[in-house]
C-alpha positions as CSV (number, residue, x, y, z in Angstrom):
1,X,0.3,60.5,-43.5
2,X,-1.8,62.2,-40.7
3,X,-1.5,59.6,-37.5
4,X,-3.2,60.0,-34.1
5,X,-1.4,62.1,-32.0
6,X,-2.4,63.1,-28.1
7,X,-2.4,66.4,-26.4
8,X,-2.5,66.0,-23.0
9,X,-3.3,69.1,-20.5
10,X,-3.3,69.3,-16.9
11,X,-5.1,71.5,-14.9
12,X,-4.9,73.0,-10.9
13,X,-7.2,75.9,-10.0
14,X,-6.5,77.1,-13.7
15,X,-8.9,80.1,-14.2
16,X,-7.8,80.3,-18.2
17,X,-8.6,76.0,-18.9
18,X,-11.5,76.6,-21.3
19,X,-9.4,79.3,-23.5
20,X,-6.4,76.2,-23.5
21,X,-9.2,74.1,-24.7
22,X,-10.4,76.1,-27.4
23,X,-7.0,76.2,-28.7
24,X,-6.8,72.8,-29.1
25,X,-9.9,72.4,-30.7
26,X,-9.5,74.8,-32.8
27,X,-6.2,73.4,-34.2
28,X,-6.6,72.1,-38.1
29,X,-5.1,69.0,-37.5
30,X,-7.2,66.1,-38.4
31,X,-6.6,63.3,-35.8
32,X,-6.7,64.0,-32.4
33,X,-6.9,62.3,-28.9
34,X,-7.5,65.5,-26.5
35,X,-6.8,64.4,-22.3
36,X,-7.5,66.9,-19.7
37,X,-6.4,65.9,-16.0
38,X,-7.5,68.0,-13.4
39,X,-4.9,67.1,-10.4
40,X,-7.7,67.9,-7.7
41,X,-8.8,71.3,-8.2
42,X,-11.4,72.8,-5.4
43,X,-14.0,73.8,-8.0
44,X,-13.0,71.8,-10.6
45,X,-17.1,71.3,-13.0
46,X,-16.6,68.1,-15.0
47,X,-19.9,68.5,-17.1
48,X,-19.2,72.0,-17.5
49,X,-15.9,71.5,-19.4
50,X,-17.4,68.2,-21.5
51,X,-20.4,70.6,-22.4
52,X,-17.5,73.3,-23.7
53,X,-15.7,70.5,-25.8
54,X,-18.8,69.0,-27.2
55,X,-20.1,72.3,-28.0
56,X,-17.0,73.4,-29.9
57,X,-15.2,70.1,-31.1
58,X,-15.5,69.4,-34.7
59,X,-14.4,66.0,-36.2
60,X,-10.8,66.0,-35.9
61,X,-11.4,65.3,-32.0
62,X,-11.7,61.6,-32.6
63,X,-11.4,60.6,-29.1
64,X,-11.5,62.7,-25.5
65,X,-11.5,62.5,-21.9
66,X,-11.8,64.3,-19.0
67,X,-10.3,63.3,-15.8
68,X,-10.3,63.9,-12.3
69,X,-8.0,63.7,-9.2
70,X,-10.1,63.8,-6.2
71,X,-6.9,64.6,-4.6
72,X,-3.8,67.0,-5.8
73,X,-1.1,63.9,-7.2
74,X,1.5,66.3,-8.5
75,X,2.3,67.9,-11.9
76,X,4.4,64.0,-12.5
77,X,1.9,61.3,-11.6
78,X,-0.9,63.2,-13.3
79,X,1.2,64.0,-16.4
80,X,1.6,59.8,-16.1
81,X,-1.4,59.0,-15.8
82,X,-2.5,60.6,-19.1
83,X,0.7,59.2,-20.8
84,X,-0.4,55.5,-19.8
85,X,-3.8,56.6,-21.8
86,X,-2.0,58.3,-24.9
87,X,-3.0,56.7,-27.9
88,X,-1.0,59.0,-30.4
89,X,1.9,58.5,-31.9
90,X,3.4,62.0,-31.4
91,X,2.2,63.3,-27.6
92,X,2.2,67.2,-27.2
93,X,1.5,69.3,-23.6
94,X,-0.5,72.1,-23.6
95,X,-0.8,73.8,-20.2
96,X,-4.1,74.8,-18.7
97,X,-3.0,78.5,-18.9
98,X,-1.4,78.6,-22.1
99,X,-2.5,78.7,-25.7
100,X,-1.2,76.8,-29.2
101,X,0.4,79.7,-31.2
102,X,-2.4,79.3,-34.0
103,X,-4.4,77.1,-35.9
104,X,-1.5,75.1,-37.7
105,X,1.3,74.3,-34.9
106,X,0.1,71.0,-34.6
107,X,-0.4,69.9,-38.2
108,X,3.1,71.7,-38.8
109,X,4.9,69.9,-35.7
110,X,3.5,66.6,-37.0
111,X,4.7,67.2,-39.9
112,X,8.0,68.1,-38.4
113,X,8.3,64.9,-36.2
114,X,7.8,62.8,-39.9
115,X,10.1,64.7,-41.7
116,X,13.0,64.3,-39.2
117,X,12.3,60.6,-37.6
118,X,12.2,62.7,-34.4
119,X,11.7,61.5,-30.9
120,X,11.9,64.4,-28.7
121,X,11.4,68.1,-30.1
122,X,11.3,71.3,-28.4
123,X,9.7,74.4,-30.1
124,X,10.3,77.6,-29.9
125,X,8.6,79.7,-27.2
126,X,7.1,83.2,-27.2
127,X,6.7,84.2,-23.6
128,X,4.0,86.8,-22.6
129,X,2.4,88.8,-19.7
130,X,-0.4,87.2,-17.4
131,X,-3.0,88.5,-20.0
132,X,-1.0,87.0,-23.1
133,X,-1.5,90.6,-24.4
134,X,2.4,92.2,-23.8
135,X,4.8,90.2,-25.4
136,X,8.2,89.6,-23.4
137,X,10.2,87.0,-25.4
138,X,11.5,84.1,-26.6
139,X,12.9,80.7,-25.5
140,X,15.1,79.3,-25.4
141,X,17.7,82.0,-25.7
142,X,20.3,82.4,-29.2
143,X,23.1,80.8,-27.2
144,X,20.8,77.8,-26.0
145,X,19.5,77.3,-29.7
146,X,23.4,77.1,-31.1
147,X,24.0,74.6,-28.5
148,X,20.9,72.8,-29.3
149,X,21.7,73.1,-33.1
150,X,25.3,71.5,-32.3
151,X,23.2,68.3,-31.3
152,X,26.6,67.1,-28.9
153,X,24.5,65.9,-25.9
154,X,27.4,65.8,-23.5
155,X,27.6,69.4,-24.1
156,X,23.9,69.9,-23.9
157,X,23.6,67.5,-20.4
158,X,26.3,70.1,-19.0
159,X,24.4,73.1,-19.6
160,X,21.1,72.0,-18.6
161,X,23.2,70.5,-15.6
162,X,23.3,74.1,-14.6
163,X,20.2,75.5,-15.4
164,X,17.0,74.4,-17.2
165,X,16.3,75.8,-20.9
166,X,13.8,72.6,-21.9
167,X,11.1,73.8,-21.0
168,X,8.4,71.6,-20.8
169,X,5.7,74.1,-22.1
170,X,7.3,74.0,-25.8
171,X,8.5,70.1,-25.9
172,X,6.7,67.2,-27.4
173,X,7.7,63.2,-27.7
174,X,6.9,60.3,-30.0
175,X,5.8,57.4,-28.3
176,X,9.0,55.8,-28.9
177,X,10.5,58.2,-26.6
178,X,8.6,56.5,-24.3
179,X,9.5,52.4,-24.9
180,X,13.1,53.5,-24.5
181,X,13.4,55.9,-21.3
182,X,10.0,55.6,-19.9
183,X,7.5,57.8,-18.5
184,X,8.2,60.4,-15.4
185,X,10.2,59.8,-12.4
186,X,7.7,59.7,-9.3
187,X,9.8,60.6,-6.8
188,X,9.4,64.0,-8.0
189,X,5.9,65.9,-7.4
190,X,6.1,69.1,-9.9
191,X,9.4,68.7,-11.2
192,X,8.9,66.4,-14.5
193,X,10.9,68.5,-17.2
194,X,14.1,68.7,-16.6
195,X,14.8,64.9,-14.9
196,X,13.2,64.1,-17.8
197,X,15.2,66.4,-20.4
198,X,18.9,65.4,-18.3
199,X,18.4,61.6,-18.9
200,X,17.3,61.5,-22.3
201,X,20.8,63.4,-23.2
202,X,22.8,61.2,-21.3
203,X,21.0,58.4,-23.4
204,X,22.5,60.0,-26.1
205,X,19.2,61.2,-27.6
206,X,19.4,64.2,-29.2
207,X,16.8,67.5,-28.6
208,X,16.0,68.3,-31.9
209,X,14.7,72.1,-31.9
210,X,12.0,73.5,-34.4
211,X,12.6,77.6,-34.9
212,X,8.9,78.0,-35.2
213,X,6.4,79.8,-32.3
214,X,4.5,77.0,-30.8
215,X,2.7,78.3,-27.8
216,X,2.1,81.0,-26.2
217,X,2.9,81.2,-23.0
218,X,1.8,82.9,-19.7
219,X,4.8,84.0,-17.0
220,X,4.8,83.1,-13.9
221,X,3.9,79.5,-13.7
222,X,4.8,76.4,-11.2
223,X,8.6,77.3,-11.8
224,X,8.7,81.3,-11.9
225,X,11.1,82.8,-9.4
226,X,8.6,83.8,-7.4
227,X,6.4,80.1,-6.8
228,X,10.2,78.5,-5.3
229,X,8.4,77.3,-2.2
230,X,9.4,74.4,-0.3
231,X,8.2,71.8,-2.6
232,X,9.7,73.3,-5.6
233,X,12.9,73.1,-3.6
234,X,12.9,69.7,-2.4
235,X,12.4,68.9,-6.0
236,X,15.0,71.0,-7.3
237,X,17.4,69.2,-5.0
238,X,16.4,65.5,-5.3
239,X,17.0,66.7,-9.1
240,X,20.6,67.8,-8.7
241,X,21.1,65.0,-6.7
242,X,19.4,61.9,-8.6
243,X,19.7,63.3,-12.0
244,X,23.3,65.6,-12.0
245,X,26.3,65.2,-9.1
246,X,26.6,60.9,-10.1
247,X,27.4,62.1,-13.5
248,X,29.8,65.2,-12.8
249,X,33.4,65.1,-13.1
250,X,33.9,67.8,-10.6
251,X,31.0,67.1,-7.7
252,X,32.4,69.7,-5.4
253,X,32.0,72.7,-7.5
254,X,28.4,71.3,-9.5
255,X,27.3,71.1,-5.6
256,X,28.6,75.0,-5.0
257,X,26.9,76.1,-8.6
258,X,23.4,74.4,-7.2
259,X,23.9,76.2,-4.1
260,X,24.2,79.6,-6.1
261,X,21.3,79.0,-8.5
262,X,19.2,78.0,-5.4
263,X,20.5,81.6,-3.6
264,X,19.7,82.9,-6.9
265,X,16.0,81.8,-7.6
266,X,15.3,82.6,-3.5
267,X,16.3,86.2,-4.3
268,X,14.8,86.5,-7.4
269,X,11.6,85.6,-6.1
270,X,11.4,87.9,-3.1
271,X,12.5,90.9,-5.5
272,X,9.6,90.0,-7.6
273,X,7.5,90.0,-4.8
274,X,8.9,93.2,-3.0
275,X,8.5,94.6,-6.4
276,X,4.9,94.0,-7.5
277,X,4.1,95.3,-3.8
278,X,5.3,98.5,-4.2
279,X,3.6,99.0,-7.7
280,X,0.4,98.0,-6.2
281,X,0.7,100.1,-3.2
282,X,1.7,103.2,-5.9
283,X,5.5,103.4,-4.3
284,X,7.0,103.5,-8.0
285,X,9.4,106.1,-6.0
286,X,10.8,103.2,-3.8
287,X,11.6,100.7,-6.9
288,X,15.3,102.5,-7.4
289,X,16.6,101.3,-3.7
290,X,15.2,97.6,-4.0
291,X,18.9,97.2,-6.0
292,X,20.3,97.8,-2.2
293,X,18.3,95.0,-0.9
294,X,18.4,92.8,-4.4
295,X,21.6,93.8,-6.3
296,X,22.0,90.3,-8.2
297,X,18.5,90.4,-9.3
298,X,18.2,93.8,-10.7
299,X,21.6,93.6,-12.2
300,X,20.3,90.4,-14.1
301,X,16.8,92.1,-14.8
302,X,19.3,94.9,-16.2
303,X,22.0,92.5,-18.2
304,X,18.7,90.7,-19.9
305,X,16.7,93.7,-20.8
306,X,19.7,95.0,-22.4
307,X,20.1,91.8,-24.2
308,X,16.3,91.9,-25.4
309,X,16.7,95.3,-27.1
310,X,20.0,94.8,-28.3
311,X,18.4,91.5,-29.9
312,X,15.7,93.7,-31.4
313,X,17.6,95.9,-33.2
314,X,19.7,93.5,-35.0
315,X,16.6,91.8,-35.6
316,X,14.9,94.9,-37.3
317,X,18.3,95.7,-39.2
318,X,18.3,92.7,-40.6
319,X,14.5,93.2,-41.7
């Protein structure tokens, strides 16, 4: 009743990797295989981390490895290269700046997996500042959990088709997952979560969702706004054109809703830029005219915080 599973985390220049670590070793559990790839970090201390785990481990750790990229692979070969080692029969990510929402998620999500014949689940997510002190919110949003709940994958393939909501962060697979649709595209270097999440719903697989916190998670990773560099891009695009437009019945306006969420993310990430300058330069005076330069951002900022505290107060009604 309590199989091996795997948690696998990767790690770049992570400055929070030994607090990720401690929240998997700290997870009750009893049957683990821990991986930790570092994808070529510059300072990246090998004994120093294997001291930490073997200082702190306690026997549910039953097997664990550290490994290192002497060059940076990309978020989807290294994730692959732990995936070929994963032993487990459930596999769960755990990035190197996020934390396990307590002690029991992963004896409650194996649990969960059993109970439901599950192949591909995604938890719920509780999003918080770069401290994991303020908390902002959850994901996915209501509307994506109804759709989820519906389980009609055509439905689901069309919305994620626009915009990802799976993310990888909160998402774990059974090994089965793996016989039937494989590991990670390659031809993508970051991008590994949605390719991934797009086929398995045209394979008819369903995304079964667990409403229960399962990691806490840290803003402003690989895919924030504000990181949509050049290599982001070229994924996002080999992504929309690979993975969405054969499959569309209407190329010409998926190709003009890709443009829009590109536009979109550009803008959202110089805003957040712009707008972290002028709070460290103390120009809190200046933040009202950035909706001038940014209106589609700060109306969205606006329409979402709105959303948030009209969420809360139904929420504390209903408490």
């Amino acid at each position: 009743m309590n199989p091996l599973i795997t948690v696998i985390t990767l790690a770049f220049n992570s400055s929070y990797l030994l607090d990720s670590i401690r929240s998997v070793l700290d997870q009750t559990y009893p049957s683990i295989q821990y991986l930790i790839v570092d994808d070529g970090s510059f300072d990246f201390n090998k004994a120093a981390v294997c001291s930490y785990i073997e200082q702190h481990k306690k026997k549910n750790i039953v097997e664990y490895e550290v490994i290192v990229n002497r060059q940076n692979l990309g978020t989807v070969r290294a994730f692959n290269l732990a995936l070929k080692k994963a032993n487990g029969d459930f596999i769960f990510n755990l990035a190197a700046d996020d934390l396990f929402y307590d002690t029991e998620v992963l004896k409650e999500w194996t649990a969960e997996f059993l109970k439901r014949d599950s192949l591909f689940m995604l938890g719920r997510i509780a999003a918080y500042d770069s401290d994991l002190k303020e908390f902002k919110q959850y994901f996915p949003s209501p509307k994506e959990v109804r759709l989820l709940l519906e389980g009609d994958t055509k439905k689901i393939f069309h919305a994620l088709a626009k915009d990802n909501f799976v993310l990888g962060c909160g998402t774990a697979r059974s090994r089965k997952l793996l016989q039937i649709c494989g590991y990670f595209d390659e031809d993508f270097f970051l991008l590994e979560d949605h390719p991934y999440a797009l086929k398995i719903t045209r394979h008819s697989i369903r995304i079964d969702y667990w409403d229960r916190p399962v990691v806490r998670y840290r803003l402003g990773g690989v895919s924030a706004p504000h990181n949509f560099n050049s290599i982001y891009e070229k994924d996002a695009d080999l992504n929309f054109r690979k993975e969405i437009l054969p499959y569309m019945s209407h190329p010409f306006i998926a190709a003009l809703e890709h443009r829009f969420w590109k536009y979109n993310r550009l803008q959202t990430g110089k805003f957040t830029t712009a707008y972290h300058e002028l709070i460290a330069e103390g120009k809190r005076y200046l933040l009202p005219f950035l909706i001038f330069k940014f209106p589609l951002p700060v109306l969205r900022g606006i329409k979402n915080r709105l959303k948030r505290i009209t969420r809360n107060i139904k929420f504390k009604r209903k408490k």
